[in-house]
C-alpha positions, 0 to 999 in steps of 0.5 A: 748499793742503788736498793740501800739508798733507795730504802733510805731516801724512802724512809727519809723522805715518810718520816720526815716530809710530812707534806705530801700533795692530795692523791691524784690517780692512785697517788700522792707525790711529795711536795719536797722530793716529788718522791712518788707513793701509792695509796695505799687504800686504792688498791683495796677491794 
């Protein structure tokens, strides 16, 4: 149950929090959960 909700708070939170913060240490934090996400181009290379 805990890896449903946590998908689904996921995709809520990409499709429909469309604020995230500036990326700080290879990532960026949600303004309005503070949901934390890796960018995705700073592992590249």
């Amino acid at each position: 149950m805990k890896k449903l909700w946590g998908w689904i708070s996921e995709f809520w939170c990409n499709e429909v929090h469309s604020a995230p913060m500036w990326p700080v240490h290879g990532h960026y934090q949600c303004r309005v959960c503070h949901r934390v996400r890796a960018v995705v181009w700073a592992n590249e290379g």
